[in-house]
N, C-alpha and C positions, 0 to 999 in steps of 0.2 A: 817455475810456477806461473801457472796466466791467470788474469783478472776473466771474469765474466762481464761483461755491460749487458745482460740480459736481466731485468727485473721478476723478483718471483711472482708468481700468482696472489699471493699473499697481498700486496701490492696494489693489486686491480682490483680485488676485492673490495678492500680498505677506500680506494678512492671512490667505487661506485657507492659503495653506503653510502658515504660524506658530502656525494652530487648529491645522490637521491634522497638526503634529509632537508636539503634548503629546496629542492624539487617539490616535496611534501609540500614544506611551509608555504610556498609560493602557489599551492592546490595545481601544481601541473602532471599532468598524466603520461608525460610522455618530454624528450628532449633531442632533438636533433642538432648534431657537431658537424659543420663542415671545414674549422680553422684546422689546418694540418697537424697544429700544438695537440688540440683538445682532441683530436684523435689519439694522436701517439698516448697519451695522457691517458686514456680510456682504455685501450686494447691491445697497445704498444706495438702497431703497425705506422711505423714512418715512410712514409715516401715521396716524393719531388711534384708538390701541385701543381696541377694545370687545370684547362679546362674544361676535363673529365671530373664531374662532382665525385666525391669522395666523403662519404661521412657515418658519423655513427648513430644509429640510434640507441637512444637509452629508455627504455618503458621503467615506468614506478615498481614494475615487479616482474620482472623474467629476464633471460639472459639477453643482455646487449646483440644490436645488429650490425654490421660492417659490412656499409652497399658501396661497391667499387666497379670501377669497366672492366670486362673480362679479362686487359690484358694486365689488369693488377691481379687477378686472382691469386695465381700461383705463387706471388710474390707474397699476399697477405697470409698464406699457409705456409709460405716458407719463414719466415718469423711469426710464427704462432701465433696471429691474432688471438685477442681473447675475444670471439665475436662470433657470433653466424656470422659468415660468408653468405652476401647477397649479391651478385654480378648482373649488371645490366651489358646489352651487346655491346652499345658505341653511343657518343656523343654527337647531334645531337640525338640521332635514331629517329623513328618513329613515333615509339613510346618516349615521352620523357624519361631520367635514371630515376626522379623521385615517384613518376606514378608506380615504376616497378615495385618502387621500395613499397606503397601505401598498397597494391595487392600483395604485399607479403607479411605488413605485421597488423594488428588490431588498431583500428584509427581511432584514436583517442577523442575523448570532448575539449581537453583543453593542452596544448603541446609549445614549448619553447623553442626559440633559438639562440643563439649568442649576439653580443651586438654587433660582431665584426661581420656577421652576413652579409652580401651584396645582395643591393636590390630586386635584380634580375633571378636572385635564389627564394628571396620570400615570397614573390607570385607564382613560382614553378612548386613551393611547397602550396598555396593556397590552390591553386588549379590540382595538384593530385591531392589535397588534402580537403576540399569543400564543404565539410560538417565539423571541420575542429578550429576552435580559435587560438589563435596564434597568438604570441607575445615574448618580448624580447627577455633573456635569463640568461645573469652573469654567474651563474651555479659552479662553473667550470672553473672561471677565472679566479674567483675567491678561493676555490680549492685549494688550486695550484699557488698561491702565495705564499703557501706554508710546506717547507720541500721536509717529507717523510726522511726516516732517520738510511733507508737503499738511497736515495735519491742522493742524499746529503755524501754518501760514499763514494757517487760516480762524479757528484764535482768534485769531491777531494783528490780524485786519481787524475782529472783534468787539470785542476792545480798544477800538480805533481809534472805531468806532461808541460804545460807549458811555459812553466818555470825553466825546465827544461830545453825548449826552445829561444826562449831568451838568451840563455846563457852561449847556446850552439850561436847565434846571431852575434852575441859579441868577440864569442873566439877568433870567427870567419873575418871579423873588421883588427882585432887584435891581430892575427898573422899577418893582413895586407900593412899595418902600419911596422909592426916589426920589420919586415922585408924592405921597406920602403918603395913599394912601388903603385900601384896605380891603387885604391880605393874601389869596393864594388858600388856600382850600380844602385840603386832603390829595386828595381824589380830582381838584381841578383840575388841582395841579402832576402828578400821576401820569399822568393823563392826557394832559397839556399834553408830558411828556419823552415818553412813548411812543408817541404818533401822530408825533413829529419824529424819534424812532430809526428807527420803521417808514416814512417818508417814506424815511430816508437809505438802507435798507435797498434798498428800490425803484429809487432813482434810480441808484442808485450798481451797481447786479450786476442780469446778467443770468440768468435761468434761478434764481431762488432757492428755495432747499431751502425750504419753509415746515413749520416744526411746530408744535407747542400755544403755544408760546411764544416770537413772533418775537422781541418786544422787548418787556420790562415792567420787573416790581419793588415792593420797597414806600416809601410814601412815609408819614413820621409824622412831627408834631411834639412839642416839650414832653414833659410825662408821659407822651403816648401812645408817646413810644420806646422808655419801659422796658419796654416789654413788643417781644420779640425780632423776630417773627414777627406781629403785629398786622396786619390788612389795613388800606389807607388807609380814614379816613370823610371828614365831612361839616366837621369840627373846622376853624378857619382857623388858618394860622401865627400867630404874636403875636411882636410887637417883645420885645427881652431874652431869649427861649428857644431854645433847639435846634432844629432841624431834622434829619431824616436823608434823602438820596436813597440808596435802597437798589434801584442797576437791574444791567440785563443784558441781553443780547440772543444771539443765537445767529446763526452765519453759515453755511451747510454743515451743520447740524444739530448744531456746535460752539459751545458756551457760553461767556463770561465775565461776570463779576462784577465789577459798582465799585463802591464803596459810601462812603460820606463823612459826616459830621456838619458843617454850619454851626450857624454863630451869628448870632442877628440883632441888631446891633447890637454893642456893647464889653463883651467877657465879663468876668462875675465872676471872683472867684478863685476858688469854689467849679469854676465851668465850666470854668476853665484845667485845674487840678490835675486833673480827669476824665481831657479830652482830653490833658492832655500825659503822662497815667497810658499808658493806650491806644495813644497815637502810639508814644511807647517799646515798647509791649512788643510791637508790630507790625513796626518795628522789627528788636527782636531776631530775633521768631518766621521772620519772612521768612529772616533774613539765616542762619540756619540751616536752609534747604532747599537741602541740598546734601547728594549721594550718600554714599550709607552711614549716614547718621544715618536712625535709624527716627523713624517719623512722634508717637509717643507723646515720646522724647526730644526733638523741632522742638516736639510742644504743652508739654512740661514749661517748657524753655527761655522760651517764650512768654509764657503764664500766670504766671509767678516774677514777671513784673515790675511784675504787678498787685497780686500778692500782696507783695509787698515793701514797694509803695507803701501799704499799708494798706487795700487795697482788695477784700480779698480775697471777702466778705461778696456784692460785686455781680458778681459771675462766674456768669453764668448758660450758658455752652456751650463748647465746645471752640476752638482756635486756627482749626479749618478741614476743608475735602473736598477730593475730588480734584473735577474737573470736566472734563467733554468732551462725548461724545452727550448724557450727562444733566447737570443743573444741581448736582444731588449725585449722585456717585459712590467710591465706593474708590479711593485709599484714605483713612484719616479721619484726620487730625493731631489725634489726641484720647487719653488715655488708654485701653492696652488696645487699640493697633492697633501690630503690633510688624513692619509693614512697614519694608522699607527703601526710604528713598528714592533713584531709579534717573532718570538722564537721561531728557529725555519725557514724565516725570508733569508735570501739571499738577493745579497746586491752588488754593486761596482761602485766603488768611491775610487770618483777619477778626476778631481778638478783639476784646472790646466789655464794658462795665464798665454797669450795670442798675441804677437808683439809682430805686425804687418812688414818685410822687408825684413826682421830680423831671426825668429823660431818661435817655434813654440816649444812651450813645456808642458807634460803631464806624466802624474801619475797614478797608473789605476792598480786596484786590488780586487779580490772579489772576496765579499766580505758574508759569513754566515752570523745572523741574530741569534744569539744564545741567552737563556736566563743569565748566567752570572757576564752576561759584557760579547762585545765586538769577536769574533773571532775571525783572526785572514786568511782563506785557504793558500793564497797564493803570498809566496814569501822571500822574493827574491830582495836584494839588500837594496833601501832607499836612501841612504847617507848620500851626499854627494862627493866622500871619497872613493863611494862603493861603483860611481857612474862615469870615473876617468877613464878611458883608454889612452 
């Protein structure tokens, strides 16, 4: 049996309502998408941005439009846009791609955009658009905060997958330490989880959404963890130090994250006290994503438990993001985001403690808001006897 990642129409429907009621409220006649998210989001046409504009429009009342360069056309028919098809020849052309678009639909008196717009796009809409006033509208983004109960099913199967991956990651370190010979690489093991997520990806669904990133991640060991964000190199594991598998993969062009620290071999106490710093305050942070608590009071909550532990010094980022079309999104479990948390969101509670020369640690989960409490899609064992190799 195969999964579908194709979302039903049903779906599209439901979102355009839900844009085009704060659309209303905001008295706008018209809304133009050109963030690759807020497309897919709209019409469920994904595809790899560049410098060829790409966007949607959405009018207060008639079916959505999907203006792309010719050589996406065939591509936004072959995943069913839910849109007109509107093709401009080429970038930058003659005609600009937005004056095509303003001889093709009813130019409105008053039309938004998102805030993520570049600059060089709000004067190319004001030059093809000269009778309508413009202004900035987050319609999309508040949408999308709250993941529909399809949505909620294509991360649960990303879960499921990179849970998965994980485990394939620790086998691969598991056999080289049985045999006792040489340890992989950072870019082997990286490699080694991600062509098995993207195998599982294949076999397992048919018709799959592909985006910039089916299934990846970062992979470090030792000192190279203390640094957050480090891309894998060339480094091999070593018996006695850390490891982290830091992956994820996307199902439907919905994201999650698992993330884990092993140990190779019998931790220190120094290693323990890290990890069981962490494990706690992950813990905690999760176990308060639950409605009405804002997202700055879930990262307070979180963090305290590090800082408690005397660890305050190796705090290098926040408890976590929201995640869905994109890998980071709003909202941010971090100081200074005084959202509330609302059934729907989904997010990443991943704190992580940064110790310079020696590793780091983290662990992340991807965590869905539900009326009665936290719930974790992703579920792989956080004990730290569950993290020995």
């Amino acid at each position: 049996m195969t999964f579908s990642q194709r979302l039903p129409d049903t779906f599209y429907a439901g979102a355009l309502d839900r844009v085009r009621a704060l659309m209303a409220a905001e008295g706008l006649s018209a809304l133009l998408l050109d963030d690759p998210l807020d497309v897919a989001y709209l019409t469920g046409f994904h595809h790899f941005p560049n410098e060829r504009p790409v966007a949607c429009w959405l009018p207060l009342d008639g079916d959505p439009v999907l203006l792309v360069p010719d050589l996406e056309r065939e591509y936004a028919q072959d995943q069913r846009a839910r849109a007109e098809i509107v093709a401009y020849p080429e970038f930058p052309g003659i005609r600009s791609p937005f004056a095509v678009l303003a001889g093709h639909v009813r130019v409105p008196g008053t039309a938004g955009y998102a805030p993520s717009i570049s600059v060089a796009r709000t004067r190319a809409l004001a030059e093809a658009f000269p009778a309508t006033r413009w202004s900035a509208c987050d319609a999309v983004g508040r949408v999308r905060l709250r993941k529909q109960p399809e949505e909620i099913a294509l991360h649960e199967e990303a879960a499921r997958i990179a849970d998965q991956m994980i485990e394939a990651g620790v086998e691969l370190v598991r056999a080289a330490v049985e045999a006792g010979g040489e340890l992989p690489a950072e870019t082997e093991l990286a490699a080694h989880v991600i062509s098995y997520g993207s195998r599982l990806m294949h076999a397992g669904h048919e018709d799959a959404v592909v985006v910039p990133m089916l299934t990846g991640g970062l992979v470090y060991g030792g000192p190279n963890s203390a640094q957050p964000h480090r891309l894998p190199g060339g480094d091999r594991l070593r018996a006695g130090e850390t490891f982290m598998l830091s992956l994820g993969c996307a199902v439907g062009g919905r994201f999650v994250e698992s993330e884990r620290t092993f140990v190779i071999g019998e931790p220190s106490s120094r290693q323990a006290r890290y990890y069981e710093a962490v494990r706690e305050a992950q813990e905690v942070g999760t176990e308060a994503l639950v409605p009405g608590v804002t997202c700055e009071e879930a990262n307070r909550r979180c963090l305290e438990v590090i800082e408690e532990a005397g660890l305050a010094e190796h705090i290098r980022h926040r408890q976590g993001h929201g995640i869905g079309l994109g890998f980071h999104e709003p909202p941010w479990l971090s100081d200074g985001d005084a959202t509330e948390l609302a059934p729907g969101m989904i997010l990443s509670s991943e704190p992580g403690v940064y110790v310079p020369g020696h590793a780091g640690y983290r662990i992340s989960d991807t965590v869905l808001v539900t009326e009665s409490g936290p719930r974790r899609l992703t579920a792989y064992p956080r004990e730290l006897t569950d993290v020995i190799i």
